[in-house]
C-alpha positions in Angstrom: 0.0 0.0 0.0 1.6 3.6 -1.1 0.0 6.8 1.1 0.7 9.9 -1.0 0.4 13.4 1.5 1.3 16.3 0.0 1.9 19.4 1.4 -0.5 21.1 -0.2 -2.9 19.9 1.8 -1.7 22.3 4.5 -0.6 19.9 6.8 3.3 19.8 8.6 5.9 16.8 8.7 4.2 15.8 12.0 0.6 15.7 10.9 1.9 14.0 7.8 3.7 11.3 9.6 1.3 10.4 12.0 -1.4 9.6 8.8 1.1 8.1 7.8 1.9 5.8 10.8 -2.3 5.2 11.6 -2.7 3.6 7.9 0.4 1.5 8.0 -1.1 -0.2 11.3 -4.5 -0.5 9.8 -3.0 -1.8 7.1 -1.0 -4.4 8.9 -3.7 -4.9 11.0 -6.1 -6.1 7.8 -3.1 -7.9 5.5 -3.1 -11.0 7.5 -6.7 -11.7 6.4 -6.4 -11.5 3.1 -4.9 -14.8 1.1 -5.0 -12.2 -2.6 -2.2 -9.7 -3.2 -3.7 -6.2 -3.1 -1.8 -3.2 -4.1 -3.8 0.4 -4.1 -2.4 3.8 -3.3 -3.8 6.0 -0.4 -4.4 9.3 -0.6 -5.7 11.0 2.4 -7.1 14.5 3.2 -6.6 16.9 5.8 -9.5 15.9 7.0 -8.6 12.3 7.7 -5.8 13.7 10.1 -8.7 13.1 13.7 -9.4 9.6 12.6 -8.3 6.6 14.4 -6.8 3.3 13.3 -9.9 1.4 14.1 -12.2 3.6 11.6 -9.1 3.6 9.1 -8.9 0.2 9.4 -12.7 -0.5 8.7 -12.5 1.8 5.9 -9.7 0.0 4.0 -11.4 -3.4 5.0 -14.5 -2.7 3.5 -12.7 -1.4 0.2 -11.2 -5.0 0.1 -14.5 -6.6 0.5 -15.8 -5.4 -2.3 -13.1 -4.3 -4.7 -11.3 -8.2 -4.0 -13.3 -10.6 -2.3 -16.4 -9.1 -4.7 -14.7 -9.9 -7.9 -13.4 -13.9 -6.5 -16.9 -15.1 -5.2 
């Protein structure tokens, strides 16, 4: 999984980072579960900077539910 911040989005190193660091977990979190290769590239908004990993990670499940598991059976 690539994230892709830029800092356009009005956001310092630090605010980056941590978006960063919370979909990297998620994503770790939710890799172990999956038995396809998936590759996608994240990009976040500013306003994705209050959210926690558990939402993230619900976020990025569902996407694979339907976008891998939908096309397999």
């Amino acid at each position: 999984m690539g994230i892709i911040i830029g800092k356009k989005q009005g956001l310092n190193s630090v605010q980056r980072n941590r978006i960063r660091r919370i979909f990297k977990e998620a994503w770790r979190q939710i890799v172990q579960d999956i038995s396809t290769p998936v590759e996608f590239v994240v990009f976040p908004y500013k306003q994705d900077y209050g959210l926690k990993t558990t939402k993230i990670r619900e976020i990025l499940a569902g996407f694979i539910n339907v976008n891998v598991i939908g096309k397999n059976g």
